[in-house]
C-alpha positions in Angstrom: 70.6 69.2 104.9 72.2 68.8 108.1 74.1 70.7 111.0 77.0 70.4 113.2 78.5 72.2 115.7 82.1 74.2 115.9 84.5 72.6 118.7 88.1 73.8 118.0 90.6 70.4 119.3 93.9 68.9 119.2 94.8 66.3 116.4 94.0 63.1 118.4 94.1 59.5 117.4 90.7 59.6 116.2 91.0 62.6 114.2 94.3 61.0 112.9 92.4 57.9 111.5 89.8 60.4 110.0 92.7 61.8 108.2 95.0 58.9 107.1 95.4 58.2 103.4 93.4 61.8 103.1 94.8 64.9 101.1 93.5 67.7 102.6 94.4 71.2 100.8 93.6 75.1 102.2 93.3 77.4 99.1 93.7 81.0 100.0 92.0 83.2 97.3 94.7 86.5 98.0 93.9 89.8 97.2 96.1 92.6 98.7 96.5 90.4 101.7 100.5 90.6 102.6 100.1 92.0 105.8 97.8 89.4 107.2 98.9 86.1 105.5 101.5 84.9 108.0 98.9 85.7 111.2 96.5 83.5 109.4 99.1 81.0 108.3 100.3 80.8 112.6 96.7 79.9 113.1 95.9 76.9 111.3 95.8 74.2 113.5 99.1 71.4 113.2 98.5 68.5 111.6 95.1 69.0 109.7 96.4 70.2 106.2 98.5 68.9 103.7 99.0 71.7 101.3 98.1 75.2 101.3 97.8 76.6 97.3 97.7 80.6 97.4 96.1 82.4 94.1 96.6 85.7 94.0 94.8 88.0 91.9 97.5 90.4 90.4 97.6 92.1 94.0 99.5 95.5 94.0 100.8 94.9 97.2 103.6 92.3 98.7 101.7 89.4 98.6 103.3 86.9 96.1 106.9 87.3 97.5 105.3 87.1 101.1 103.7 83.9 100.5 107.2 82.5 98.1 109.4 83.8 101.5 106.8 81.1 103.5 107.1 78.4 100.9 103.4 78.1 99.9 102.3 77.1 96.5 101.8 80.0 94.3 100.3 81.2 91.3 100.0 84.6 90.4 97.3 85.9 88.3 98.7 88.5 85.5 95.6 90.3 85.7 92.5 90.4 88.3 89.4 87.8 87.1 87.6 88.5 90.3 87.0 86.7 93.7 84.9 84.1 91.7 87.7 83.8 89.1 90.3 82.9 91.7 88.2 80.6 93.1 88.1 78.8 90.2 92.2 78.5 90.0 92.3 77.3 93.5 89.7 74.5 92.8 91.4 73.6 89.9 94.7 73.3 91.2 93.6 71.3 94.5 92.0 68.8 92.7 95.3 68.5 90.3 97.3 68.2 93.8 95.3 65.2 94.8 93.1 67.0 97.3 90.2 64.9 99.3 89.1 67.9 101.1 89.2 71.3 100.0 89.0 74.5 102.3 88.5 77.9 101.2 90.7 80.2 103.9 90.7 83.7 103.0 94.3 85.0 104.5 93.1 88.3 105.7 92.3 87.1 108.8 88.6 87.5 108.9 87.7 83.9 109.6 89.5 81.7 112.3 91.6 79.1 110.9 91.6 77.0 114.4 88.0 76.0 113.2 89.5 74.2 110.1 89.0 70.6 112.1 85.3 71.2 112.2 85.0 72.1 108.9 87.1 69.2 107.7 85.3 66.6 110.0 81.9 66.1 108.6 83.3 65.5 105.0 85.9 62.7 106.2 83.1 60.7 108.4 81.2 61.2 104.7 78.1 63.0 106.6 78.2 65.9 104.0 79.8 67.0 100.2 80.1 70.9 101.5 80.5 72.5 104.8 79.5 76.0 105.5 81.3 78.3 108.5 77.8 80.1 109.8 78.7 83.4 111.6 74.9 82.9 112.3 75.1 79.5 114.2 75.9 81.4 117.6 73.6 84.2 118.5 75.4 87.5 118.3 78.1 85.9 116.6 78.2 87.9 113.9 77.8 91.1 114.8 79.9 90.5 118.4 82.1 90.0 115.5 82.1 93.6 114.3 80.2 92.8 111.0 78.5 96.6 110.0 75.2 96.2 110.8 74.0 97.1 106.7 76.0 94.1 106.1 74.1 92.0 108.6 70.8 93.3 107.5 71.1 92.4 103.8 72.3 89.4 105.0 69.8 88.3 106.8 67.4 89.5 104.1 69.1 87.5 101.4 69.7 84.3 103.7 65.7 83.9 104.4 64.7 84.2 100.7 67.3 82.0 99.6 66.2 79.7 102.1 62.4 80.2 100.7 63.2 79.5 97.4 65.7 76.5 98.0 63.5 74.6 100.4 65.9 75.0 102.7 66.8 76.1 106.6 70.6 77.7 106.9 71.6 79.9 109.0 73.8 81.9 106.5 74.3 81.6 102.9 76.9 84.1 102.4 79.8 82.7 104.1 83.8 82.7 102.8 84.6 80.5 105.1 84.0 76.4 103.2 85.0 73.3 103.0 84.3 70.8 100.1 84.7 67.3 99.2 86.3 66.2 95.8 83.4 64.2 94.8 81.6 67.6 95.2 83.9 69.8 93.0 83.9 67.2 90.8 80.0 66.6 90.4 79.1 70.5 90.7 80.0 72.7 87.6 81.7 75.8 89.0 83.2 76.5 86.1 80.3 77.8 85.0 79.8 80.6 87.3 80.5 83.9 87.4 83.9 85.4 88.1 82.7 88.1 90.9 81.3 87.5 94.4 78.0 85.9 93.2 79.9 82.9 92.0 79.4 82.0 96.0 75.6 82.0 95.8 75.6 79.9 92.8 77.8 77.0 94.0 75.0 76.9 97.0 71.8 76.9 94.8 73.9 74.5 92.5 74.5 72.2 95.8 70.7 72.0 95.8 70.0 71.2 92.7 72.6 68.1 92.5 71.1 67.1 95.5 75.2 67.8 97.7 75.1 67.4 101.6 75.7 71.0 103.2 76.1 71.4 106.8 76.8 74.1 108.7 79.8 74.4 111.1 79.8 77.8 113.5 82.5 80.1 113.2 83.9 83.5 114.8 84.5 86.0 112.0 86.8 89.7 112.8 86.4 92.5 111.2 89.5 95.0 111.2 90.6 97.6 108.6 93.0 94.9 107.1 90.3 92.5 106.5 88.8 92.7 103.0 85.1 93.2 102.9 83.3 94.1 99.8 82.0 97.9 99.8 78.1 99.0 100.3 77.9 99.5 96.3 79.6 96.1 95.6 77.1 94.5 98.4 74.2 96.1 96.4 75.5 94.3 93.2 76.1 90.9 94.9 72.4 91.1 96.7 71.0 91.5 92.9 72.6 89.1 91.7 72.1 86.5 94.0 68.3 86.8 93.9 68.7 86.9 90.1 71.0 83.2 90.7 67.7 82.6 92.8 65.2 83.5 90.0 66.9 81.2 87.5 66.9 78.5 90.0 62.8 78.7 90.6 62.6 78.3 86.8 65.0 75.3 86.0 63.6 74.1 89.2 59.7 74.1 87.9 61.4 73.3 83.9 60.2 76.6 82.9 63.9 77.8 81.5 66.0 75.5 81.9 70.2 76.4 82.8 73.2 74.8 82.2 74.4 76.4 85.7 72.2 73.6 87.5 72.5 70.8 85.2 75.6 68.4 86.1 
């Protein structure tokens, strides 16, 4: 596993070459997210992205004819599968677009879409199959941020044993804020996951299993009342269940019972 560092920049001719004969597509999982989308829209930087695919998850706000009135790619859930669930749509449909590079960008405006280039970089000089935008990379980032400081303990908590029982050294595990190859989404089974927020900790310990490249890319995060952010009893399921994804992979890991989540 490697690391890189977050350096917002112009599309220059070297960045251009990195992206010629490249399809790179933002999926937006939406949720109740029409009065943020255009802000995060304005953001992204000119020039990186090809195609931006929203899914929205049978909001009960304004969203879908927001996005329509800005001519994105739509589809429109008839009923809610979940944040995992409608990350599986937006995979799905990026790879049927032709999609290289694939970023996850929620629209609420939590994560800073001028950081798409350094997320995007690492995957087109073919240094990594996943990116990850730390909010941990920077010290203080996170909670200079505003991120609640329950949120940032449990966090931190679940980061470290993660980290124990993958072998490995990131900075933060619980990210919304990706970027993956094609070959990655192609080679990783995340179909298989779960349809609610833990469907993020299995993609990582599935990364590791199928021996992906994940580096880590700093990002800013905001937190404002229009941002969604799960609540403290939906943050107590997602912590369970991610050391439960963690269990299972200890004991495919030592062939003790083995799982179809972390088999290609």
């Amino acid at each position: 596993m490697t690391s890189d560092s977050a350096a917002p920049a112009a599309l220059d001719d070297a960045d251009a070459g990195l992206l010629a004969d490249r399809t790179v597509v933002v999926v937006m999982p939406a949720y109740n997210a029409a009065n943020t989308l255009r802000l995060t829209l304005d953001a992204i930087p000119p020039g990186w992205v090809d195609e931006i695919i929203l899914v929205d998850d049978n909001s009960s706000d304004s969203t879908v004819e927001v996005a329509e009135q800005l001519n994105l790619r739509v589809i429109s859930h008839p009923h809610n599968v979940g944040y995992g669930g409608n990350q599986k749509t937006c995979y799905m449909e990026a790879l049927r677009h032709g999609a290289d590079v694939v970023i996850m960008l929620h629209p609420d405006g939590q994560y800073d879409p001028s950081l798409i280039p350094s997320l995007v970089r690492p995957i087109l000089r073919d240094e990594a199959d996943m990116v990850l935008g730390s909010r941990f990379k920077s010290p203080g980032g996170a909670l200079k941020g505003g991120m609640p400081m329950y949120k940032f303990i449990s966090n931190r908590f679940l980061t470290e044993t993660e980290n124990l029982v993958l072998g490995q050294k990131f900075t933060e595990l619980h990210t919304g804020y990706r970027a993956y190859s094609r070959a990655f989404l192609e080679t990783v089974p995340f179909l298989r996951n779960s349809t609610d927020f833990v469907f993020d900790s299995e993609v990582i310990a599935q990364a590791v299993a199928l021996d992906q490249r994940v580096t880590e890319v700093a990002v800013e995060t905001r937190y404002f009342p229009e941002a969604s952010s799960a609540s403290l009893s939906q943050s107590l399921v997602y912590g369970s269940k991610t050391l439960l994804t963690m269990v299972r992979y200890f004991l495919h890991r030592r062939g003790l019972v083995r799982s179809r989540l972390f088999r290609p």
